[in-house]
C-alpha positions in Angstrom: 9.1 -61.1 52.3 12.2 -61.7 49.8 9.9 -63.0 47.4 7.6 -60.2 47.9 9.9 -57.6 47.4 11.2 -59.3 44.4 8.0 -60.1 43.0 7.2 -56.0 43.2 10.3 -55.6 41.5 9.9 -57.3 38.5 6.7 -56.3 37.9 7.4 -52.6 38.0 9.9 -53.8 35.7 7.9 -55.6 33.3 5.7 -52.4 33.3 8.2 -49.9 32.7 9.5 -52.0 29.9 6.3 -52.2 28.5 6.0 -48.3 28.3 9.0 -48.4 26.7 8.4 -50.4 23.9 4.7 -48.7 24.0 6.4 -45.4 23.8 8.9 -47.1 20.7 5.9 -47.8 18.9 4.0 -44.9 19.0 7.1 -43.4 17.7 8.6 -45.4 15.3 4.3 -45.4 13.8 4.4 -41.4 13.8 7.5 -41.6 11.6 5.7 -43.2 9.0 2.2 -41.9 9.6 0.4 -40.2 6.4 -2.0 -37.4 6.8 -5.3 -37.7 5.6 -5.9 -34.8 2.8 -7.6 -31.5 4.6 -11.5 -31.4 3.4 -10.9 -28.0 1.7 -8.1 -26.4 -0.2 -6.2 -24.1 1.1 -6.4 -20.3 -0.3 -3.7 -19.0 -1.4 -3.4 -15.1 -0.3 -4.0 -12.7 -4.0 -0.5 -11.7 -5.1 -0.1 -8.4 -6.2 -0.2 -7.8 -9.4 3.2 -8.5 -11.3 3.4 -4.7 -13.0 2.0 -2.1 -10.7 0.1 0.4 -12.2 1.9 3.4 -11.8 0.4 6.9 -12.0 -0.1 9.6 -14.4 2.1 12.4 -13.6 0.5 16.1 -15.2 2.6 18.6 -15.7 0.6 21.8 -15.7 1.6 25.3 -15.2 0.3 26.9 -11.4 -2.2 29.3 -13.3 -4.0 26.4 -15.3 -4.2 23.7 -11.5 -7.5 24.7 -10.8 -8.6 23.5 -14.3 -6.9 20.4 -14.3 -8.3 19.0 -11.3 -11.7 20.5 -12.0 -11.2 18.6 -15.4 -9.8 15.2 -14.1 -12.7 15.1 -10.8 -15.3 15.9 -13.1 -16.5 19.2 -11.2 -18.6 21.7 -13.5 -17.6 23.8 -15.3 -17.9 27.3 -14.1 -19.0 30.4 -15.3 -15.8 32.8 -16.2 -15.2 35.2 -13.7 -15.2 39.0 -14.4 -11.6 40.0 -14.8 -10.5 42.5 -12.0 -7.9 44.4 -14.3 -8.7 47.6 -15.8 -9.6 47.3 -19.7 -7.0 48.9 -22.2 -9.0 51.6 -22.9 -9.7 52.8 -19.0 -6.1 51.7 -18.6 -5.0 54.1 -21.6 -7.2 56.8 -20.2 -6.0 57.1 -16.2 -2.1 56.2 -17.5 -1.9 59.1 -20.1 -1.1 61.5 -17.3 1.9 59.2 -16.5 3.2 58.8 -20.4 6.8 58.4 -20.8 8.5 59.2 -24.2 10.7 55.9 -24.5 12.1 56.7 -27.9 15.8 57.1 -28.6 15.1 60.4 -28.5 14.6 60.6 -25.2 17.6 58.7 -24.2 20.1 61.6 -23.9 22.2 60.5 -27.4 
């Protein structure tokens, strides 16, 4: 049974050193492995360009903004719209009741 037991033994042995120098091997053959070239390039991701275009800052007065951006969007141009105020001479005509006499005159001196 002695020889058995020992003949089990040193087999397991034998086995396990065989993994061991299996498991050397395979490592000391990974450390000096080369990769085969991939079958397509790689893309590189599109930088940005190196200046960024920066935008155009308009300064325009608050009266002329519709104009601008009618201008720059391309919108059509309008027909003027009727001015609302009164014309000088209708404004003349209704004020004359309200005249003031502004010369130095009037100032008291």
């Amino acid at each position: 049974m002695e020889d058995t037991s020992q003949a089990f033994m040193s087999q397991s042995y034998l086995n396990a050193q065989e993994t061991a120098t299996q498991a050397t091997k395979n490592y000391l053959a990974s450390l000096h492995s080369t990769r085969k070239q991939p079958s397509k390039p790689l893309k590189r991701p599109i930088s940005p360009p190196l200046n960024p275009m920066h935008p155009h800052v308009y300064r325009v007065e608050p009266v002329n903004f519709k104009e601008l951006v009618q201008r720059l969007t391309g919108a059509p141009d309008h027909e003027p719209v009727a001015n609302p105020f009164k014309s000088l001479d209708a404004a003349k005509e209704s004020s004359s009741s309200f005249a003031f006499d502004l010369s130095s005159s009037s100032w008291g001196d």
